[in-house]
C-alpha positions as CSV (number, residue, x, y, z in Angstrom):
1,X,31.2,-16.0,22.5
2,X,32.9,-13.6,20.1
3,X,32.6,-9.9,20.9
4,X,33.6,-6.3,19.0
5,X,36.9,-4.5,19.9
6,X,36.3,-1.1,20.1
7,X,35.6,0.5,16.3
8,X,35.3,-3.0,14.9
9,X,32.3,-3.9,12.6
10,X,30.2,-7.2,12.2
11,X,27.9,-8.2,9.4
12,X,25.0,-10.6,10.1
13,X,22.9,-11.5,7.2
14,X,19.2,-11.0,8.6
15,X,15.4,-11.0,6.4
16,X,16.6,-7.7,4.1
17,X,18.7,-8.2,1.2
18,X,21.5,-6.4,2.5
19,X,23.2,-7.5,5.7
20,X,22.7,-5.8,9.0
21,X,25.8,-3.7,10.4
22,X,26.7,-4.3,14.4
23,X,29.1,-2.2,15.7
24,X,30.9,-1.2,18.9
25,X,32.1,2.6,19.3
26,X,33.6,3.4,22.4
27,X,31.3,0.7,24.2
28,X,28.0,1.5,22.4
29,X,27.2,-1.4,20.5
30,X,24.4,-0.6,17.4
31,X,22.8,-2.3,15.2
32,X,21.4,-1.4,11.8
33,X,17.9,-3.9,12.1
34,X,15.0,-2.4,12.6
35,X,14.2,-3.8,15.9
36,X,17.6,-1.9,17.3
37,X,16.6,1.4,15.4
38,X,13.1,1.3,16.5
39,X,12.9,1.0,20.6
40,X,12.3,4.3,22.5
41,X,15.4,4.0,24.9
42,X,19.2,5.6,24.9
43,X,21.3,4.0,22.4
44,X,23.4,2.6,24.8
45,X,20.7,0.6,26.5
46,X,19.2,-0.8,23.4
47,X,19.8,-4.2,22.8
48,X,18.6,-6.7,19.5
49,X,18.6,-10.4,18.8
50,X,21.8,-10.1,16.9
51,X,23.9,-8.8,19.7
52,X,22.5,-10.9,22.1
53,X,23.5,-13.6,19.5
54,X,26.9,-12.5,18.7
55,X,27.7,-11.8,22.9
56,X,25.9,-14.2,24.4
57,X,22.8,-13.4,26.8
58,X,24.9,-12.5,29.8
59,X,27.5,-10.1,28.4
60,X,24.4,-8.7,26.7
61,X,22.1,-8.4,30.5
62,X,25.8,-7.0,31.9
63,X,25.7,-4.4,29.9
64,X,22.1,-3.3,29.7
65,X,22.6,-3.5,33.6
66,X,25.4,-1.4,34.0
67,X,23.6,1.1,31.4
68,X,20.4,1.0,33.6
69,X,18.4,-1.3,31.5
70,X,18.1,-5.6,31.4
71,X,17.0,-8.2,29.1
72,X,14.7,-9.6,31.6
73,X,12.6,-6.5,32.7
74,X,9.0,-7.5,31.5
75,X,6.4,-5.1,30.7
76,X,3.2,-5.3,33.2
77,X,0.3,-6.4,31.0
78,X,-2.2,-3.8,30.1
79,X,-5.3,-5.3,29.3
80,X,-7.2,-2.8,26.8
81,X,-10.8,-2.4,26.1
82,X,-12.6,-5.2,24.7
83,X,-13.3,-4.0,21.5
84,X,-9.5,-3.0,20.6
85,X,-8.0,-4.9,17.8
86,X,-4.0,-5.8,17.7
87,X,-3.8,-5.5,14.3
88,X,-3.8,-1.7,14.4
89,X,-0.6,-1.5,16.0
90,X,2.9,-2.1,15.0
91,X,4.9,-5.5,15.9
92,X,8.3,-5.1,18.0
93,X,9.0,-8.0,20.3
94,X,10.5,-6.0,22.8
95,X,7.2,-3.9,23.2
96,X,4.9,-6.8,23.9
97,X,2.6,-5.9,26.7
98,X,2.3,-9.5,28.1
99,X,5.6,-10.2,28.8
100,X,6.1,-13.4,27.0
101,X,9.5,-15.2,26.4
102,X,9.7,-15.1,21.9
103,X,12.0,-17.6,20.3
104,X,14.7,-17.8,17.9
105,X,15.5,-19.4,14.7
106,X,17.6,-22.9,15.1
107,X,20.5,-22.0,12.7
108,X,20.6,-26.0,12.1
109,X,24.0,-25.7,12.9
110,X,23.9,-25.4,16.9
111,X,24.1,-28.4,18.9
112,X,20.7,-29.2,20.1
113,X,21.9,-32.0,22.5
114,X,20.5,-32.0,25.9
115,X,17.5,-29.1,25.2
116,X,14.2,-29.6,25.9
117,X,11.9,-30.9,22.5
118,X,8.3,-30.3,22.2
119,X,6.3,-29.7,19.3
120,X,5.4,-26.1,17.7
121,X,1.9,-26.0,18.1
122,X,0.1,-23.7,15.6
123,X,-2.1,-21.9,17.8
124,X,-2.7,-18.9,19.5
125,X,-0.4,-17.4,22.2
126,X,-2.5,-17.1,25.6
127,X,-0.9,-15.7,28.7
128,X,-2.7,-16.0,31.9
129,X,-2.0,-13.3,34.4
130,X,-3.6,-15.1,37.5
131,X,-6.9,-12.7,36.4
132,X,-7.4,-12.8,32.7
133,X,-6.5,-14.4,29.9
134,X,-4.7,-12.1,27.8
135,X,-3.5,-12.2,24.2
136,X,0.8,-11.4,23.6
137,X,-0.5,-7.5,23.4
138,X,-2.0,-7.6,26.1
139,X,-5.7,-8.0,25.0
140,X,-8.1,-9.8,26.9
141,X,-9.7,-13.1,25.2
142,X,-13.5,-13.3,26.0
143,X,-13.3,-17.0,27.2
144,X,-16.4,-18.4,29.0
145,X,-16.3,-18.2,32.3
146,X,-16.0,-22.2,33.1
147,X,-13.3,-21.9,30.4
148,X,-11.3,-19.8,33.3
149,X,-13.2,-19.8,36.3
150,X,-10.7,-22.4,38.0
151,X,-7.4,-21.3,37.1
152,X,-4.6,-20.4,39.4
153,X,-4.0,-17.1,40.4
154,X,0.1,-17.6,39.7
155,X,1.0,-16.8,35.8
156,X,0.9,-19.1,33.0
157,X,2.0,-19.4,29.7
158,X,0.6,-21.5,26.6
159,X,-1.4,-22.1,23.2
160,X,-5.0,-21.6,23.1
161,X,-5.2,-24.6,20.0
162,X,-7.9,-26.2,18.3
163,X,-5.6,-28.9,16.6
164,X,-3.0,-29.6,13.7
165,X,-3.8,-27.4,10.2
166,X,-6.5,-25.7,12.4
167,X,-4.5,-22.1,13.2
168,X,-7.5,-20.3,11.7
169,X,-9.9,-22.5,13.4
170,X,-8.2,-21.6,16.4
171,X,-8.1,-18.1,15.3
172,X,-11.9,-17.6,14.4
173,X,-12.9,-18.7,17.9
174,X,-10.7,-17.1,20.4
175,X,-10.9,-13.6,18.5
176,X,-15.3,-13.7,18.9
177,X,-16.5,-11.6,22.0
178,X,-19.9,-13.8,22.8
179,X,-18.3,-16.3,25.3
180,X,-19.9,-18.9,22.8
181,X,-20.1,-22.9,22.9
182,X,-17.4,-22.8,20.1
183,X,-14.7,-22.4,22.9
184,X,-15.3,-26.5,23.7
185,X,-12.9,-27.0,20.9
186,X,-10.1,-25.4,22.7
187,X,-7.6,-26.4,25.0
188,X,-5.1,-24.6,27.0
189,X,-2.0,-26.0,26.4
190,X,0.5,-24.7,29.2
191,X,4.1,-25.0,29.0
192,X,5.6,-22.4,31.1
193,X,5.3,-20.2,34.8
194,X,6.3,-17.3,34.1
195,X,6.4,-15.9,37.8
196,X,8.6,-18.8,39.0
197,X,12.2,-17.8,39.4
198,X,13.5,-21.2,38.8
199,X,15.0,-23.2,36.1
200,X,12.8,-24.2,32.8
201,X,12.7,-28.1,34.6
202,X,11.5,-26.6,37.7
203,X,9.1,-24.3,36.0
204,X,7.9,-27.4,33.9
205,X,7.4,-29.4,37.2
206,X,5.2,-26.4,39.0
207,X,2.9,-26.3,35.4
208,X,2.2,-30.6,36.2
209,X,1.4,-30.2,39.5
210,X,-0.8,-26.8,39.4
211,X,-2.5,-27.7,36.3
212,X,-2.7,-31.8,37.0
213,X,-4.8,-30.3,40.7
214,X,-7.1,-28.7,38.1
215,X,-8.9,-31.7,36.6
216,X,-9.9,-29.8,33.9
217,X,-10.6,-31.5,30.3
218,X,-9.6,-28.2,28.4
219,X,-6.2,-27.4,30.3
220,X,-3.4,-29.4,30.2
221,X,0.6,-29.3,30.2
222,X,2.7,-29.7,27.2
223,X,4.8,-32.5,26.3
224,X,9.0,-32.4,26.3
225,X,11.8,-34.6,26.0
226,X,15.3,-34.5,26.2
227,X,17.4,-34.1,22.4
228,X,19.8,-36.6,21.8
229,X,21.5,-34.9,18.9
230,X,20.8,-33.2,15.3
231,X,20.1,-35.9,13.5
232,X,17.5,-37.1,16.5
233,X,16.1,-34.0,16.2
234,X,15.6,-34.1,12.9
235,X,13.4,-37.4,12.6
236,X,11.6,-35.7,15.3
237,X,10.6,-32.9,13.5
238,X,9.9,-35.1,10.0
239,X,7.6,-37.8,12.0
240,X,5.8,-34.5,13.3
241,X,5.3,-33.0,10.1
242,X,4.4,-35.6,9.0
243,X,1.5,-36.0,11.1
244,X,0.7,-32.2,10.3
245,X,2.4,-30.4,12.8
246,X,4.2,-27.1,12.2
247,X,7.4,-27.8,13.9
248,X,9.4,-28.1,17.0
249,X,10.4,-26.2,19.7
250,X,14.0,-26.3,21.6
251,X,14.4,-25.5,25.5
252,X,18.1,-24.8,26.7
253,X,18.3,-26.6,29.9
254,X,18.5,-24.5,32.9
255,X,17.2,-21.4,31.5
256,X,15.6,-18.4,32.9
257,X,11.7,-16.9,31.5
258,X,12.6,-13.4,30.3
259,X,10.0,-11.5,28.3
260,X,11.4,-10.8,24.7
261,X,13.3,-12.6,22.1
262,X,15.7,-15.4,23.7
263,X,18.0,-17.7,22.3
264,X,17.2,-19.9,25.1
265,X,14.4,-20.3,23.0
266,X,14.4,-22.3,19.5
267,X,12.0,-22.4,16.7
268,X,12.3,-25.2,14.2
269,X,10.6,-25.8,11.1
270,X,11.4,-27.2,7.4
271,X,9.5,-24.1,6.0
272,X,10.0,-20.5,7.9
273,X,7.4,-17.9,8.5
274,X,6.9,-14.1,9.0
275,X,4.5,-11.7,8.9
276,X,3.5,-8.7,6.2
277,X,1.5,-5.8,6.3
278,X,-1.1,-6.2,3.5
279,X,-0.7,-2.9,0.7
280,X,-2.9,-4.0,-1.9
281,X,-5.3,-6.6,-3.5
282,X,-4.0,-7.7,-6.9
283,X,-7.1,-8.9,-9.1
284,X,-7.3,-12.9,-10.3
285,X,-7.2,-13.7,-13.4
286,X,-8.8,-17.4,-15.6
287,X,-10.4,-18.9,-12.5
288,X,-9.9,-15.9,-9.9
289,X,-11.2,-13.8,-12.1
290,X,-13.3,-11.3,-9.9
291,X,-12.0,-11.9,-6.6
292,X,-8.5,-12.1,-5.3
293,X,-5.9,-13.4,-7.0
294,X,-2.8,-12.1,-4.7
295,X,-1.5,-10.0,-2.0
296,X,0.9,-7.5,-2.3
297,X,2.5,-7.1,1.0
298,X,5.5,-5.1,2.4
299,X,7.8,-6.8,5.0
300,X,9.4,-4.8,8.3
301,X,12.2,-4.0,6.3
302,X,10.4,-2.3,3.3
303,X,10.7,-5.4,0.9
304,X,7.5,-5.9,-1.3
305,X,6.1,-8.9,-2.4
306,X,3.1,-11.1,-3.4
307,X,1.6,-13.7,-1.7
308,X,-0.8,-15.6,-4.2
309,X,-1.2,-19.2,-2.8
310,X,-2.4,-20.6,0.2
311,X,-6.0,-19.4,0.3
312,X,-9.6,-20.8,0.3
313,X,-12.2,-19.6,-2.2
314,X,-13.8,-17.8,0.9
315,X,-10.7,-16.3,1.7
316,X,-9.9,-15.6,-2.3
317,X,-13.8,-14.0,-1.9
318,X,-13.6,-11.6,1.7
319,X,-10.2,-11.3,1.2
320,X,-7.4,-9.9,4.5
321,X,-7.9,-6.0,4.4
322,X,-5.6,-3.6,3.4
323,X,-3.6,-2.6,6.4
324,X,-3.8,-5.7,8.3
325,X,-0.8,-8.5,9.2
326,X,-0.6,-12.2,8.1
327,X,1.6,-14.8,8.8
328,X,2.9,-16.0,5.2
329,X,5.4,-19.4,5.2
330,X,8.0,-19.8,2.9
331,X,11.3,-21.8,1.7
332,X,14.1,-19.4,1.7
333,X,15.2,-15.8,0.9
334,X,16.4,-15.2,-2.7
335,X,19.4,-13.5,-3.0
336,X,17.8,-10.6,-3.6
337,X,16.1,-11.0,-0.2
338,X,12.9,-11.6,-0.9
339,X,11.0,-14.7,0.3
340,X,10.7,-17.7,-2.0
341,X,7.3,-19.3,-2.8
342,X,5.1,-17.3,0.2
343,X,2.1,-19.1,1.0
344,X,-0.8,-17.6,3.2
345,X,-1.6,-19.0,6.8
346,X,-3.9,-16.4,8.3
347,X,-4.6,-12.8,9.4
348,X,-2.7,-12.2,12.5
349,X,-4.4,-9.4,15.2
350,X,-2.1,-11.1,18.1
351,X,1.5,-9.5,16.8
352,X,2.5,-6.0,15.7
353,X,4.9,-4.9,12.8
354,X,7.6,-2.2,13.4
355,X,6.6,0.7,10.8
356,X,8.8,-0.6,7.4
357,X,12.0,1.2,7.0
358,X,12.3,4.0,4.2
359,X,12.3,2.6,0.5
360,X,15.5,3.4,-1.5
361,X,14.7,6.2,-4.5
362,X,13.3,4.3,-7.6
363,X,15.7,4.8,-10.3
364,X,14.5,6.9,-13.0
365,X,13.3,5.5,-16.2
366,X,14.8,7.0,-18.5
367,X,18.3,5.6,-17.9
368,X,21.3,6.2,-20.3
369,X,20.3,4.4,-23.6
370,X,22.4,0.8,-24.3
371,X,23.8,-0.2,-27.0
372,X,20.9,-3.0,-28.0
373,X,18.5,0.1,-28.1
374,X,17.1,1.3,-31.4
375,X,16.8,5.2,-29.8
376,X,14.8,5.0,-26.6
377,X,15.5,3.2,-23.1
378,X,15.4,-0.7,-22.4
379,X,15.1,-2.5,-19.1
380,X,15.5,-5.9,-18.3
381,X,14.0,-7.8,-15.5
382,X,14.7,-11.8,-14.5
383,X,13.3,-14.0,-11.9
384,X,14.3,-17.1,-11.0
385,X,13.0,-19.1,-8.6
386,X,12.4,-22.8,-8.2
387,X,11.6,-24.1,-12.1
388,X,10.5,-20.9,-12.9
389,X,12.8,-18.6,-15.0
390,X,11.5,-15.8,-16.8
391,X,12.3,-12.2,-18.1
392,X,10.7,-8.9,-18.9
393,X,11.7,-6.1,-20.2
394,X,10.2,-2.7,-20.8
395,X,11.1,0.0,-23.5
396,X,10.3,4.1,-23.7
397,X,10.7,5.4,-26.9
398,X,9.2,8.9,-27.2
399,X,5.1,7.6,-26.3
400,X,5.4,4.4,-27.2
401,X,5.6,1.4,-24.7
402,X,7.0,-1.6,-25.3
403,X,7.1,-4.7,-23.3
404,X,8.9,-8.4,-24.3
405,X,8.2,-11.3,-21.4
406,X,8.7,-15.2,-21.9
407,X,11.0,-17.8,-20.5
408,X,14.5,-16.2,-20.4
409,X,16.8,-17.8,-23.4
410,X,13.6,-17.0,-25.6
411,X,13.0,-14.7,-27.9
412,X,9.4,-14.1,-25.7
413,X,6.2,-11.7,-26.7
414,X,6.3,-8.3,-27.6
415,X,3.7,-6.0,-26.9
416,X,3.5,-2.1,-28.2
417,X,0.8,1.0,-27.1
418,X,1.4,4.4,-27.3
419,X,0.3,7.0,-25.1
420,X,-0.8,10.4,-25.1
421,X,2.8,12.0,-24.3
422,X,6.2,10.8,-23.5
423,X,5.6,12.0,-20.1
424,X,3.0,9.7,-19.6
425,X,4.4,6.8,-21.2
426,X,7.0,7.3,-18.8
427,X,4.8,7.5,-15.5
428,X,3.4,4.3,-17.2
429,X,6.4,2.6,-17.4
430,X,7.4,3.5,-13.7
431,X,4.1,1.9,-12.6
432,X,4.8,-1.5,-14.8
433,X,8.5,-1.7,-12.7
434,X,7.0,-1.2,-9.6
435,X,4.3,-3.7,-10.1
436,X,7.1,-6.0,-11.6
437,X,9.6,-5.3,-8.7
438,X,6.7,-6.4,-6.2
439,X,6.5,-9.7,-7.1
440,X,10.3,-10.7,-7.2
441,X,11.6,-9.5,-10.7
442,X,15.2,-7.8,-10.2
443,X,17.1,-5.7,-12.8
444,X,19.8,-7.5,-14.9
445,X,21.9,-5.6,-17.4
446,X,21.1,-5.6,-20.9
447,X,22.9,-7.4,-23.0
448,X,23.2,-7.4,-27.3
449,X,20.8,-9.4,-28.5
């Protein structure tokens, strides 16, 4: 594993747009993410996914030991009361109450040969404590009681899921507090013991043998198989999705449970997804019209965005409230970091978000006037993204407000209103950029036309 020499700086390119700083001074090692920044502990026991990542687990624990912390000191789960949401509290892995092991992202590069393969079931995340069955925060689900009346009193871990494509299914039923007949569509798919100090094989092996003493319909142990290589791994994961699944799941052999993010632990999908804190409820327009025709969401890191495909009509119609977290999937991060094509899953009251870091100032915008302008202030605006490519561009002239938008290498539409005072047309204008800079546009330079 590579490490940092005293004063030395690494960049790692993470969700934000601009890269994420580690650094080692005089044996502190920081980070610049969000997830470093944000835990409540000495700087010199704080630890984040990219360090682990860059020194490797054990010079990582090594240190955090030595500092009077570890990697693999779990939280005790804190059940709260019944009525308690998750959603109202912000995400960090590290602060979990159930103290459940979190996975990576498969770079597609590492050499998955030898791990343990399963498949990513898109469900929701159920630890049993050897009492209760509790959601990652700690929350208990209201399960029937045949639903847990025979499991073990030893720890498990596992997926409360309804099936492929059924996430919000899955998600309708566990989150109701009536113990209802709906829960016969559930199983409890185990595939870890958290309490066993042992190996993930041996760990496996205790799940078969506790849960196959059960006999119960609704619980059972999840699937693995050894990885013969990328490119077996990869016709694994298209024959899944192809079927519906969401993706796979890679084991490193040998490895330990610790509660937190792990890179013993593997997530791998064709499509990535994330979580967003809902800000605002842009209106449809032609067959929307009256109901929901976006999201406009903020990311941990601040970015904004929209989210405007993916839902139901009944979802379009009671749309996610303002304030709560979804799970969004997308292709890929545009250069400018934001997330390419973001499609809605589902509302999400099982994680929490870190509050978003500080935006940058907004530009003024009245900026110095270019050459192409005929006495007030132009801006120009591009995306690009997929087949799309298209400009805006916005001009302040005194109180009049002129916008031009169409397919960039087109001369586009014009449109002109004036306003009461320049200082309103102004405020105007800083409102149009805002809503434009939400949904992906960035700034270009002008350029004589």
């Amino acid at each position: 594993m590579a490490d940092l020499q005293d004063g030395e700086v690494f960049h790692v390119q993470g969700s934000a747009a601009k890269p994420y700083e580690l650094k080692n001074t005089g044996g502190v090692y920081s980070c610049t993410c969000p997830a470093w920044r944000n835990q409540s502990v000495g700087i010199e026991r704080r630890t984040c996914k990219h360090l682990r990542t860059l020194r490797g687990e054990a010079a990582e624990e090594a240190r955090l030991i030595a500092a009077g912390g570890s990697l693999e000191a779990p939280a005790k789960p804190r059940a709260r009361p019944a009525a308690a949401s998750d959603s109202d509290t912000t995400e960090g892995d590290e602060d979990a109450t159930a103290p459940v092991l979190l996975a990576e992202r498969w770079d597609g590069v590492q050499d998955p040969t030898g791990w343990w393969m399963s498949e990513k079931l898109d469900g929701v995340r159920a630890y049993w404590d050897g009492k209760t069955l509790l959601s990652r925060l700690g929350n208990p689900f209201h399960a029937p009681d045949w639903f847990v009346a025979s499991l073990p009193g030893t720890p498990l871990d596992g997926e409360l899921w309804v099936g492929r494509k059924q996430f919000q299914r899955s998600v309708s039923i566990v989150r109701r507090q009536d113990k209802s007949d709906l829960w016969k569509e559930v199983s409890f798919v185990v595939f870890d013991a958290p309490a066993l100090e042992a190996p993930f094989e041996e760990r496996l092996e205790h799940c078969r043998t506790v849960v196959g003493a059960l006999g119960l319909a609704h619980v059972r142990v999840h699937e693995h198989a050894r990885c013969e290589g990328i490119e077996a791994l990869k016709a694994e994961l298209a024959r899944l999705e192809a079927l519906g699944a969401e993706g796979l799941m890679l084991r490193k052999p040998a490895s330990r449970y610790v509660a937190g993010r792990s890179a013993t632990l593997l997530k791998v999908k064709s499509f990535h997804d994330d979580e967003a804190r809902v800000i605002e409820h842009l209106p449809g327009e032609g067959r929307h019209k009256g109901r929901l025709g976006a999201l406009l969401v903020e990311s941990p890191d601040g970015t904004r965005f929209s989210v405007g495909t993916g839902f139901s009509d009944a979802e379009r119609a009671s749309p996610p409230p303002i304030g709560s977290v979804i799970t969004y999937r997308y292709q890929e991060l545009s250069t400018g970091g934001v997330p390419r094509f973001p499609s809605y899953v589902g509302i999400r009251d099982d994680i929490r978000l870190p509050p978003p870091a500080p935006p940058p100032p907004k530009p003024p915008i009245a900026a110095a006037p270019t050459s192409a302008s005929s006495g007030g202030t132009r801006r120009r605006f591009e995306l690009v993204e997929g087949t799309s490519s298209k400009f805006w561009e916005i001009q302040v002239d005194g109180t009049d407000l002129t916008v031009a938008f169409g397919r960039i290498g087109t001369a586009g539409q014009t449109k002109t209103k004036s306003l009461a005072t320049t200082a309103a047309a102004t405020q105007e204008a800083a409102k149009l950029v805002a809503e434009k800079t939400a949904k992906g546009y960035r700034e270009v330079p002008i350029t004589s036309r």
